[in-house]
C-alpha positions as CSV (number, residue, x, y, z in Angstrom):
1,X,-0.1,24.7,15.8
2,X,-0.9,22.2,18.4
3,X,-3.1,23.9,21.5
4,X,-0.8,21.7,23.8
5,X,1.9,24.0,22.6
6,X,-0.2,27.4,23.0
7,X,-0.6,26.3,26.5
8,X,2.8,25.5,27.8
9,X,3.4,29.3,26.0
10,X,1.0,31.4,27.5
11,X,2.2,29.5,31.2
12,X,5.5,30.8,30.4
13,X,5.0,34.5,29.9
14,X,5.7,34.5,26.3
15,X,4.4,37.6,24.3
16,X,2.0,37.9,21.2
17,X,5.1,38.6,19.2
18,X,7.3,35.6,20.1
19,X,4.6,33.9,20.1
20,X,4.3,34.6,16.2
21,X,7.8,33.7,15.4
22,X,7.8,30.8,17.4
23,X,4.6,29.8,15.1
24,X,6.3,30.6,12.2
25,X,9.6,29.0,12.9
26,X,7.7,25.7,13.9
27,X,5.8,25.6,10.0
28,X,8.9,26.2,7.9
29,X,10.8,23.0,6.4
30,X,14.5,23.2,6.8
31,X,15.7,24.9,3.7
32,X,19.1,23.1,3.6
33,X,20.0,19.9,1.7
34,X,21.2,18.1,4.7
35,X,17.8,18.1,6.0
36,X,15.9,13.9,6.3
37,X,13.8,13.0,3.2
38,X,10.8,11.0,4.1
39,X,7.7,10.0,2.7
40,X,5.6,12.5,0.1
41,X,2.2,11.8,-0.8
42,X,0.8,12.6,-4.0
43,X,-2.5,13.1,-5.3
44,X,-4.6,9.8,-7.0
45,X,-3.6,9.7,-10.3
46,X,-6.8,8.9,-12.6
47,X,-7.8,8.1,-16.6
48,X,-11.0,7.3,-17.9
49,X,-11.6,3.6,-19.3
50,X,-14.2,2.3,-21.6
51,X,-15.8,-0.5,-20.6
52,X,-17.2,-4.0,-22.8
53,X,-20.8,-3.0,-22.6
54,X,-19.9,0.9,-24.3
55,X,-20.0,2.4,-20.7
56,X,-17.0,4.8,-19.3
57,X,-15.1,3.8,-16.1
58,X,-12.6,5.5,-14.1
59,X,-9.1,3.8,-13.1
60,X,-7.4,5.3,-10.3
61,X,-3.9,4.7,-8.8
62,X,-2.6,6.3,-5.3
63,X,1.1,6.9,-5.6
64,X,3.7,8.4,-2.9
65,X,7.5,8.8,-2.9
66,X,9.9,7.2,-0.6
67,X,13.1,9.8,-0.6
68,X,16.0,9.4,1.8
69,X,18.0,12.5,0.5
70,X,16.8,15.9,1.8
71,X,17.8,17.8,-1.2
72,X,15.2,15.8,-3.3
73,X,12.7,15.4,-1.2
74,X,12.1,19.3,-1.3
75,X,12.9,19.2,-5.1
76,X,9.9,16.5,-5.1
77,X,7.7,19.2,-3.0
78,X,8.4,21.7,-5.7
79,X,7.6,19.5,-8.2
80,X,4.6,17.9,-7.3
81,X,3.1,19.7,-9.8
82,X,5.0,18.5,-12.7
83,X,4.8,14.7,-10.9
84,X,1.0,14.7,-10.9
85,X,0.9,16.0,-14.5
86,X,3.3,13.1,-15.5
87,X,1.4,10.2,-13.4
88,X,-1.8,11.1,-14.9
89,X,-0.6,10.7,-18.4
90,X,1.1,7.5,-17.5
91,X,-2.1,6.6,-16.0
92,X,-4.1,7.4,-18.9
93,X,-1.7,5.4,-21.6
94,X,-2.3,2.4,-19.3
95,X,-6.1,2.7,-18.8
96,X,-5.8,2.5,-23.0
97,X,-3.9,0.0,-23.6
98,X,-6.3,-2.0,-20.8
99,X,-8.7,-5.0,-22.2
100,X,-12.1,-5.7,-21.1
101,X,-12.4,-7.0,-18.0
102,X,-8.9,-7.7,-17.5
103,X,-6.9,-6.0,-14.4
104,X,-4.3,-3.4,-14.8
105,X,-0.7,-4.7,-15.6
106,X,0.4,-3.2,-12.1
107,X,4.3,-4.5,-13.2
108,X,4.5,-2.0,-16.1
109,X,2.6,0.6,-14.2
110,X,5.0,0.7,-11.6
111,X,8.1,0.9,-14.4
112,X,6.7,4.0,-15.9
113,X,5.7,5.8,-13.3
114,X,9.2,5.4,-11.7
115,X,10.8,6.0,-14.8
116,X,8.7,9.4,-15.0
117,X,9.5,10.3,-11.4
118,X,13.2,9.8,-12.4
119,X,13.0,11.9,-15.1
120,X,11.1,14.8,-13.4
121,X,13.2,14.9,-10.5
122,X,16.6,14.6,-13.0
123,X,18.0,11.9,-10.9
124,X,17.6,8.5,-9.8
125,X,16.7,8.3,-5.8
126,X,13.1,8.4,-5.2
127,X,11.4,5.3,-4.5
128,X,8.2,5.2,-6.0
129,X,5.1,3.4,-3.8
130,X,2.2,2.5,-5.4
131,X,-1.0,1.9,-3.0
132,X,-4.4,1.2,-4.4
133,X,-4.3,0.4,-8.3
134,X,-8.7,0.0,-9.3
135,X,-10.8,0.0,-12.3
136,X,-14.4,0.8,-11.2
């Protein structure tokens, strides 16, 4: 919780108690589906790649959702889990199929990795957003 907000309570006379519920009514999401969807972040998806000179590399690609619906977007938060798994295999088929020296097909990385999203969440609706594709 913000301090800004602990000050404008303890000014007001609130007690420990409401002061507790008030906390924890501030931290939970709105349970219902006709809450906003938004933007979810998801961890960097990463596979290992083998360089021309016999020497291991690491590709790594920063994903994130774009979901308008509410009722996704915490079906996405549940299954982050499940998401990450399914990126990071994506990630690793592309890091294979990869030449020497040649840059990641980012066109075909963003069809899979939507396509796995879709199928994950069991509908079409979330946007996928890819950030930094990089072979180092």
């Amino acid at each position: 919780m913000d301090r800004r907000h602990l000050i404008g309570l303890t000014l007001s006379g609130l007690t420990l108690s409401s002061l507790a519920l008030a906390g924890a009514a501030h931290a939970s999401p709105e349970k219902g589906g006709g809450g906003k969807g938004g933007y979810l972040s998801l961890p960097t998806a990463t596979a290992t790649v083998l360089r021309r000179d016999g020497r291991r590399g690491v590709m790594t690609v920063e994903t994130g959702l774009d979901i308008a619906d509410g009722a996704l977007m915490e079906r996405a938060r549940l299954s982050q889990p499940r998401l990450s798994a399914a990126y990071n295999e994506v990630v690793r088929i592309a890091a294979e199929r990869l030449l020497p020296d040649a840059p990641p097909n980012v066109e075909w990385l963003a069809v899979a990795l939507q396509h796995a999203t879709d199928a994950i969440l069991g509908r079409p609706g979330a946007k996928l957003l890819l950030g930094t594709v990089m072979v180092a």
